[in-house]
N, C-alpha and C positions, 0 to 999 in steps of 0.2 A: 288086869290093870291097864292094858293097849286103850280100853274105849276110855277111861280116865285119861289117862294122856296125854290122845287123840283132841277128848274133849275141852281141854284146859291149854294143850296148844291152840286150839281153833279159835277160842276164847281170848286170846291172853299175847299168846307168840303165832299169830297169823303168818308171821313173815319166816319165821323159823321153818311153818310146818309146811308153808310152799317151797324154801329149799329145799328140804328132806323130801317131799314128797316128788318133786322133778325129777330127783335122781334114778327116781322106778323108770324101769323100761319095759314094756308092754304093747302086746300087740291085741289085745280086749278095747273093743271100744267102752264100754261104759266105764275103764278105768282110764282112758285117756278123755272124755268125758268128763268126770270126779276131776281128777290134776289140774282141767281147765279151772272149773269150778274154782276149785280150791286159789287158783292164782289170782281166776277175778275179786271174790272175797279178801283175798291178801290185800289187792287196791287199794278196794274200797272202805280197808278198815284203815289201811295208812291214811287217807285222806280225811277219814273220821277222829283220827288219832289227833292230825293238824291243825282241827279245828275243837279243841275243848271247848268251848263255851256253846258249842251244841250239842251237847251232853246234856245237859241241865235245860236248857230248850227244848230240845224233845222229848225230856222228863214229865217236862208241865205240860206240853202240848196233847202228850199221849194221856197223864190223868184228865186235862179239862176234855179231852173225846169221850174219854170212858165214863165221864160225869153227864155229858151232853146225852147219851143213850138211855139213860133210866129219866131224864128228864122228859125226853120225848112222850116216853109212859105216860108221868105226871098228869102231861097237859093233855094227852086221849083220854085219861080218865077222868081231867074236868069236864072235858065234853061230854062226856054221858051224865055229868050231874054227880057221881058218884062221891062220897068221902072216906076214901080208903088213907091210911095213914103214909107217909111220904117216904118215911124208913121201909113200908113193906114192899113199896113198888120197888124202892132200888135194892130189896132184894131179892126181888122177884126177876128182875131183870139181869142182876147178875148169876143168882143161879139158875137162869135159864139158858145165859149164856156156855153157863160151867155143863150143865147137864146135855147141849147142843155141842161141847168139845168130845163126848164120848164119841169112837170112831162106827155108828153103828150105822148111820147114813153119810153121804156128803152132805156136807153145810149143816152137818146138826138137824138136816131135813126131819121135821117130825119129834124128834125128843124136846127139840127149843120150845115147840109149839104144845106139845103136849105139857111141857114144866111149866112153862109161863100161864097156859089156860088152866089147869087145876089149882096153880094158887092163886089168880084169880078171883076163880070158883068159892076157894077159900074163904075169901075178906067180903062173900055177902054176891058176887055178880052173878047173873046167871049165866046157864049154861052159852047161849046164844052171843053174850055182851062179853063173856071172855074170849069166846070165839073169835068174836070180831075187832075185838081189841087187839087180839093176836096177833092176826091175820093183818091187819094196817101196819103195826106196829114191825112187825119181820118184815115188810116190804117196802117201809118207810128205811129202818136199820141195815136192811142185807138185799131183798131183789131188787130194789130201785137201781141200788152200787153196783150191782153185780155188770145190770142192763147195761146201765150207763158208761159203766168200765168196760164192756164188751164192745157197745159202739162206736169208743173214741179208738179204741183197738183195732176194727173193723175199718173205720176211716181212715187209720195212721197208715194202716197198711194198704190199701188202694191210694192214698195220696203219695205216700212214698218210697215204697218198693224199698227201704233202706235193711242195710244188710251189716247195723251197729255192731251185731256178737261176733260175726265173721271176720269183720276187720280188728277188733281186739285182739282175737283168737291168733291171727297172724301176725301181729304183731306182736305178741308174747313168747310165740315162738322163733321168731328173729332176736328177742332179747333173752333168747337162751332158756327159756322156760319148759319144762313141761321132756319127759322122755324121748329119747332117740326115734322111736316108730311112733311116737304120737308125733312130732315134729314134723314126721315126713307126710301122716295121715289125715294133718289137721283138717285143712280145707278141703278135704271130700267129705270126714265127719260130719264138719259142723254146715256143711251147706246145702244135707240131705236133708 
């Protein structure tokens, strides 16, 4: 019953399960580590708490994304001419997404691709046009982002050497957060 708990504190009483959890004392880094973890997420959920009315904004925001990816489909498949019916693409696209969650590559590498091209394959495309339908549509969806999120990553950190988690990290534990030998050990932890 601890992962129950565990889980519905973490969910529910964020701020409860950062007191409780402060009071470990530990000389393991990966559990002073977790403690961080766990106080940042306490934050961030108070400050989500603060603001109700973005709850329900990020509701819709997150369905209209998740509508905008099988659209994308849609309109690569006008481009071929095709007429495949609109219900199969978006479920083509969500179980390829589903079947790209199994943990058997990173990113779904290869199962996304292999789902989405056999059905397809399915509704009449040939082998070559679901290929490459695939193959646009994953790099339009997932490597374009990936790229794109790596290079503004790449830039942030050559333009500004800033050291945001570090200064949290001690500050948290000036406000009393976090075990006795993680307090003491913070900032070597966190700035290896």
């Amino acid at each position: 019953n601890i992962p129950k708990v565990f889980l519905s504190l973490l969910l529910f009483k964020t701020e409860l399960l950062a007191l409780w959890i402060n009071k470990i004392n530990t000389k393991r880094k990966w559990l002073c580590a977790f403690i961080f973890w766990i106080n940042s997420f306490s934050e961030h959920t108070k400050v989500i708490r603060q603001k109700r009315g973005n709850w329900s904004f990020q509701l819709l925001l997150s369905l209209l994304i998740w509508l905008i990816f099988p659209a994308k489909l849609v309109l690569l498949v006008l481009c071929y001419g095709r007429n495949i019916p609109v219900f199969a693409l978006f479920a083509a696209t969500f179980v390829s997404y589903f079947a790209g969650m199994l943990p058997l590559l990173p990113g779904g590498l290869g199962t996304f691709e292999a789902s989405m091209g056999s059905i397809l394959s399915a509704y009449g495309l040939g082998a070559g046009e679901s290929a490459a339908l695939t193959v646009v549509f994953r790099f339009i969806t997932f490597w374009f982002v990936v790229l794109a999120s790596g290079m503004i990553i790449l830039i942030d950190k050559l333009l500004s050497k800033s050291d945001r988690g570090i200064k949290y990290g001690i500050e948290k534990e000036k406000q009393g957060g976090m075990g006795e030998y993680c307090k003491e050990h913070t900032e070597s932890s966190y700035t290896t």
